[in-house]
N, C-alpha and C positions, 0 to 999 in steps of 0.2 A: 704348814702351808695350806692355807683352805683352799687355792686353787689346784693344787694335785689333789683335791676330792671330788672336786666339780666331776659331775656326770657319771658318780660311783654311786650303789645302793647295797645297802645290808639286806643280806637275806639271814634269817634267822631258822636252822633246822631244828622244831622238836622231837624228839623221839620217846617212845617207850615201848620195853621188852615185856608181856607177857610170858609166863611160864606155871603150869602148874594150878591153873585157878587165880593166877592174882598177877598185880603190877611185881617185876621184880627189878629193875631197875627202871631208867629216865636221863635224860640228857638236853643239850644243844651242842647245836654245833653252827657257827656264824662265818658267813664269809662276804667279804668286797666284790661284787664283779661289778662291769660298767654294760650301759643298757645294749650291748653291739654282742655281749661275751655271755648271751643267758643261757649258751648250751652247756654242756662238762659233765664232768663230774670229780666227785670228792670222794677221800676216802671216812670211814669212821674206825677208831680201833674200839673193838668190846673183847672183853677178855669171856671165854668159857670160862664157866664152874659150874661143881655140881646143881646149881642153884635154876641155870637154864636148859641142862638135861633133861631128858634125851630130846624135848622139841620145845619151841620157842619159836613167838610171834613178835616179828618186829614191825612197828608202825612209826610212820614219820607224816608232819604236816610242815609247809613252813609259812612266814609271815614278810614280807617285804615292804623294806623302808625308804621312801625316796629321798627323804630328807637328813642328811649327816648332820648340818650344823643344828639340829636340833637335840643329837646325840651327845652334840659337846666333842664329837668327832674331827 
């Protein structure tokens, strides 16, 4: 029903994990809110391993999309 989309926008989170000198993981993470609901928050799961011991930089940017029906949404 494209009218239960009416007045919804994708936000797109990217992320990536430094650790150790280099990229060690990467991600998204997307979510629906509508323009009234742009406060919150979300959670992300990342799993420890050795690989982001003992310290680890996480960065996040995100990109927002007004337009569903052009997502095919």
């Amino acid at each position: 029903n494209g009218g239960a989309l009416q007045g919804l926008e994708k936000l797109s989170f990217y992320y990536l994990i430094m650790a150790k000198g280099g990229i060690v993981r990467t991600g998204t993470h997307g979510l629906l809110v509508k323009q009234e609901d742009m406060k919150g928050h979300f959670s992300i799961s990342i799993p420890v391993k050795s690989d982001i011991a003992p310290v680890a930089r996480f960065t996040t940017c995100y990109q927002k999309r007004t337009s569903l029906a052009s997502l095919g949404l």
